[in-house]
C-alpha positions in Angstrom: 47.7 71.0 162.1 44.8 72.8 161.4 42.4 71.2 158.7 39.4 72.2 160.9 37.1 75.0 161.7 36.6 76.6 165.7 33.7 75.2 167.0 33.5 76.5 170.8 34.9 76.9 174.0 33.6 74.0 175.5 36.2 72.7 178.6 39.3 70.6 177.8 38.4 66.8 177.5 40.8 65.3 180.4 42.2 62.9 178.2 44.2 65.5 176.0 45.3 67.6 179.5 46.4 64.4 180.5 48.0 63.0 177.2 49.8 66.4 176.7 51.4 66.6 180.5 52.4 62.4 180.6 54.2 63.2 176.8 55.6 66.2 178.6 54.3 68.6 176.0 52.8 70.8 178.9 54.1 70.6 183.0 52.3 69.0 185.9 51.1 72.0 187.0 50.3 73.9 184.2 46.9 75.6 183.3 45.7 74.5 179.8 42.8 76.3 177.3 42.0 75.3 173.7 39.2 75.3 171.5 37.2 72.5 170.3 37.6 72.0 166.1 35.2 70.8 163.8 35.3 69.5 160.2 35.8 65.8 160.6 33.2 63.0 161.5 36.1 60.7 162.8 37.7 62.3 165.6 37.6 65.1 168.4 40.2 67.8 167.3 41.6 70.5 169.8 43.8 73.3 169.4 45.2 73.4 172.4 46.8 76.2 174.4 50.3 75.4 176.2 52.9 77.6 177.9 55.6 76.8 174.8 52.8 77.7 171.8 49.6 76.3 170.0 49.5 72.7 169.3 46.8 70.3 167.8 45.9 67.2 169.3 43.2 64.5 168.2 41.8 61.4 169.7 39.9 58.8 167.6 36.4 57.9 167.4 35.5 54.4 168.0 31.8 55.4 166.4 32.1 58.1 163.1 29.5 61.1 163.5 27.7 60.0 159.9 24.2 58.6 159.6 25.2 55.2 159.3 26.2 53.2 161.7 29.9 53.4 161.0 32.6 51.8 163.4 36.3 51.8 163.5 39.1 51.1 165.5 40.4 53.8 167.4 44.0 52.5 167.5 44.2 54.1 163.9 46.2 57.2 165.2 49.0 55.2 165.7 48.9 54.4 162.3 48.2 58.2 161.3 51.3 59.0 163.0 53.9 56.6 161.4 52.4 57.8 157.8 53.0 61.4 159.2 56.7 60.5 160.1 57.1 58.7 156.6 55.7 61.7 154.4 58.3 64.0 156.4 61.3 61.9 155.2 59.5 61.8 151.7 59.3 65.5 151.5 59.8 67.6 154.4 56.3 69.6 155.5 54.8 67.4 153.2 52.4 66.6 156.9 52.4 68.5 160.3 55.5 67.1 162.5 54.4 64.4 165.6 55.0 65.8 168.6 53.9 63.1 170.6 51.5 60.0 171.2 49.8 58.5 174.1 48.5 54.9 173.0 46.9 54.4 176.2 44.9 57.5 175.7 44.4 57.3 171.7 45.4 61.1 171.4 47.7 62.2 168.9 49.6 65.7 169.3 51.4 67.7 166.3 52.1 71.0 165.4 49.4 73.9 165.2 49.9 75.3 161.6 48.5 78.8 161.7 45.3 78.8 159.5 46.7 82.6 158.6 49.5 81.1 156.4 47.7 77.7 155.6 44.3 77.9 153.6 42.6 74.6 153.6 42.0 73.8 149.7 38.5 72.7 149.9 37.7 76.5 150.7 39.5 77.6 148.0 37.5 75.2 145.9 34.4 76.0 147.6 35.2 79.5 146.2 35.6 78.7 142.4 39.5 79.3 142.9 41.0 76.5 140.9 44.6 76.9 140.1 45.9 74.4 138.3 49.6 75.3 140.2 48.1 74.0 143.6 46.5 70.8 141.8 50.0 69.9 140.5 51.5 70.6 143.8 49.6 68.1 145.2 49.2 65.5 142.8 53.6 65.9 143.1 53.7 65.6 146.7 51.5 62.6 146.6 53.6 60.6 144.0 57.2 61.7 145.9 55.2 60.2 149.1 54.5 57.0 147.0 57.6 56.7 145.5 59.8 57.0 148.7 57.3 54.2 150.5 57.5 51.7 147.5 61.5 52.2 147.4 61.4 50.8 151.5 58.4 48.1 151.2 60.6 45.4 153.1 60.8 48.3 155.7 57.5 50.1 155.9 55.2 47.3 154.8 55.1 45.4 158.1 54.4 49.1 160.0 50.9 49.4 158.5 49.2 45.8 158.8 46.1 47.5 158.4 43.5 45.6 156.4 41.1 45.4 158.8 40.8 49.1 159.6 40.9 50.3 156.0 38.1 47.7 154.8 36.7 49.2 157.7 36.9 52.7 156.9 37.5 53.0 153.1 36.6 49.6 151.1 33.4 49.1 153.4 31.7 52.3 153.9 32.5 53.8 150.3 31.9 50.2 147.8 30.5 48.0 149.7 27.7 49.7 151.2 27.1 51.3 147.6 27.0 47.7 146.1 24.0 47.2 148.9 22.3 49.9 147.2 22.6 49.5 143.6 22.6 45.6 142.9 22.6 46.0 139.8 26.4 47.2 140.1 27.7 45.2 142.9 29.6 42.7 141.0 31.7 45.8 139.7 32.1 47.1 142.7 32.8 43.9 144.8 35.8 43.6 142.2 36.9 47.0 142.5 37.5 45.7 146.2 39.4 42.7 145.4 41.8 44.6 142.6 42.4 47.5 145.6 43.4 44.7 148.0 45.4 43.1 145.4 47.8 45.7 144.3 49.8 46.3 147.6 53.0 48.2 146.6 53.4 51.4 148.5 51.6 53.7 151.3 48.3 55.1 151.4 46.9 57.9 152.8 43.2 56.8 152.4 41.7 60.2 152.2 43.2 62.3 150.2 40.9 64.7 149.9 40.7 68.8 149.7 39.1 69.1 153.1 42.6 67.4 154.3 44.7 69.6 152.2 46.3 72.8 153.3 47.6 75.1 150.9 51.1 76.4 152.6 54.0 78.7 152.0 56.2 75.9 151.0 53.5 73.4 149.4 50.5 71.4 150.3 50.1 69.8 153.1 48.5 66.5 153.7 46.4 65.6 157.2 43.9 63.0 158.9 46.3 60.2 157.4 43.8 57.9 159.7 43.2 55.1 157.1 47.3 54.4 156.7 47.5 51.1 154.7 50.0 49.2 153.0 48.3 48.8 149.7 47.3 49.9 146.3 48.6 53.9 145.7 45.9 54.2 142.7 43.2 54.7 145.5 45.1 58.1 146.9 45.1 59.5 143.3 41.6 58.0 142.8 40.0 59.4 145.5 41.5 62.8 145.4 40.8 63.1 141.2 36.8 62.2 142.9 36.8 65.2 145.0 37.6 67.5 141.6 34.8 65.9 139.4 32.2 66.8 142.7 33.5 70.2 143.2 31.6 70.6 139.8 28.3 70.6 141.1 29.2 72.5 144.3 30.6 75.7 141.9 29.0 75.7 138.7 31.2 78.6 137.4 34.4 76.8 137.9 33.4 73.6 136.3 36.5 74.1 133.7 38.6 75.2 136.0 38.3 72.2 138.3 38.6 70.0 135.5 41.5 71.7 134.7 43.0 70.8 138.2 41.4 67.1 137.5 44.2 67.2 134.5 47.0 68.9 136.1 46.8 66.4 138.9 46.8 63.5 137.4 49.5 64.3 134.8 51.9 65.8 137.4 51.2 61.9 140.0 51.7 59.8 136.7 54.8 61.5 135.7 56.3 60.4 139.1 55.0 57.1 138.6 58.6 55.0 139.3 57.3 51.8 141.1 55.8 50.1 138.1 54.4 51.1 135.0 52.8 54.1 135.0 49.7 53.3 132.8 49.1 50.4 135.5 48.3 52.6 138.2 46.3 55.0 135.7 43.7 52.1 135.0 43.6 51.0 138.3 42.9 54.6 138.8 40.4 54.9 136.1 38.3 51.7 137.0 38.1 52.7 141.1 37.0 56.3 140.4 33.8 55.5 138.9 32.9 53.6 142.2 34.4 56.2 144.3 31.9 58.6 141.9 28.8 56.7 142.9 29.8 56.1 146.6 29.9 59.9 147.5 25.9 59.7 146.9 24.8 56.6 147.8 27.3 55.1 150.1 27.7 55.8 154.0 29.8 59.0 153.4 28.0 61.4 150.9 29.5 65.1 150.4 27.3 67.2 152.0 27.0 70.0 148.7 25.5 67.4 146.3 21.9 67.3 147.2 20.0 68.1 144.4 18.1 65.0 143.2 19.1 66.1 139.5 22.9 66.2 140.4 22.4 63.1 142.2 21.2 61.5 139.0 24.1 63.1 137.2 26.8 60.9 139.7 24.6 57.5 139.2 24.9 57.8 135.7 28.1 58.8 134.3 29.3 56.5 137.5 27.3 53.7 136.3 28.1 53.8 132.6 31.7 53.2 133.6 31.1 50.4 136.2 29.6 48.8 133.0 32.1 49.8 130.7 35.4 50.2 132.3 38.2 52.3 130.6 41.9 52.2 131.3 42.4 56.3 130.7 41.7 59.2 134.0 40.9 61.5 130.9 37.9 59.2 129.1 35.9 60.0 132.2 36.9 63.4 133.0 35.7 63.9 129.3 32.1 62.3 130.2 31.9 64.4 133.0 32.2 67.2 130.8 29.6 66.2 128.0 27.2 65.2 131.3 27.9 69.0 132.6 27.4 70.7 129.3 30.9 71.6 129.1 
């Protein structure tokens, strides 16, 4: 795995020496380097140096490096893991292959994928390169991953008991806390909590976003599954489609071409839609994304490009009109977006 950025050369943390030599990933006696990673506020991130090759370990935070005060349970990797295994059998390199987990320790260890043949899609993004190709890619991977949980719910269901940790992590920090801040809106967004909660069918990711996307030789690949739940699949596709509709105001230039990935995405997760109607999960889409909108300013996780009080404005209102007015079609508020852009 390799989602993150080198950050230094700090020493090892003892815990992942440790973790890596008791999974016998590395021997007893065996000298080990690696560099510290940055690009996520929810765990420490190594690559990590070993006699048999690179790999990439992680331990959890039990406190995320935000702002807020923002808690959550570090047993969550355990969790991250069994998704991992599940998106493999759903479609192979889909996620980075577990190599090993200490519990005791809360370190996770999988493969190192070489940033040389994986480009992390937010970069791309970040660059105004917005091919539709990689949107569809993903929003295909994500629906296969979907499909294959839904098909084994009497199996997988009772592996990811976590309600706690993703009201924790997702429903909490991202509707909740945004309900605190507009009250106006929190009766929309209290219920956007209850119809997430109440539409368990399949297994989400929980942050599905470009920063946890790598762009690789055989397809994307999906990391940081930390906020594995048994629930409601509409959030994944959601919360990703969110991400595109932002990338707008961080590249002005490629505002049609991102909302050109917006469309490929969605068209290429509906059409693999298999579990239950299709335009069900489309307006359970449709209603969560305007919240999802207005918690990525005002909530306890805001994207660090949209800081321009005007842009901010931009979010609150096209994200409140729809709180207000919900719609049951991804494309009535893509179009929106666009008037609201000028496009």
């Amino acid at each position: 795995m390799t989602s993150a950025l080198p950050e230094t050369h700090a020493p090892l943390p003892a815990e992942f020496a440790q973790a890596l030599r008791e999974l016998g990933l590395a021997e007893r006696d065996e000298p080990l380097a690696g560099e510290a990673l940055t690009g996520g506020v929810s765990s420490d991130i190594w690559r990590i140096d070993t006699r048999r090759g690179p790999v990439c370990a992680k331990r959890a935070l039990s406190r995320l490096r935000v702002a807020a005060d923002w808690r959550a349970p570090i047993e969550r990797n355990q969790y991250e893991a069994r998704w991992m295994r599940v998106a493999q059998a759903a479609v192979p390199g889909a996620a980075p292959r577990v190599l090993g987990q200490h519990a005791a320790l809360g370190v996770l260890v999988m493969e190192y994928l070489p940033p040389g043949r994986h480009a992390l899609w937010k970069e791309q993004l970040k660059h105004g390169l917005a091919e539709q190709a990689t949107a569809a890619a993903v929003g295909h991977t994500l629906v296969r991953i979907h499909a294959y949980a839904a098909a084994r719910a009497s199996e997988l269901a009772p592996q990811f008991d976590t309600d706690r940790i993703f009201f924790d992590i997702r429903l909490e920090p991202y509707l909740v806390a945004t309900a605190r801040r507009h009250p106006d809106r929190a009766a929309a967004l209290h219920a956007l909590v209850a119809q997430t909660q109440q539409h368990a069918c399949a297994l989400v990711h929980g942050d599905v976003s470009p920063k946890n996307i790598l762009v690789g030789p055989q397809g994307p690949v999906l990391l940081d599954a930390e906020c594995a739940w048994w629930g409601d699949p509409a959030f994944d596709l959601a919360f990703c489609l969110n991400h595109l509709l932002l990338k707008c105001l961080w590249a002005p230039a490629s505002r049609a071409g991102f909302l050109a990935c917006y469309d490929a995405l969605a068209a290429a997760y509906l059409a693999g839609v298999c579990w239950e109607p299709a335009e069900a999960v489309e307006e359970r889409a449709a209603r969560l994304l305007p919240g999802l909108l207005l918690a990525r300013v005002d909530g306890k996780s805001p994207v660090e490009y949209v800081t321009a009080a005007a842009d901010k404005e931009r979010v609150r209102r096209v994200a409140s009109l729809f709180l207000q007015a919900p719609v049951e079609t991804l494309d009535a508020i893509r179009e929106a977006w666009a008037v609201e852009l000028g496009l």
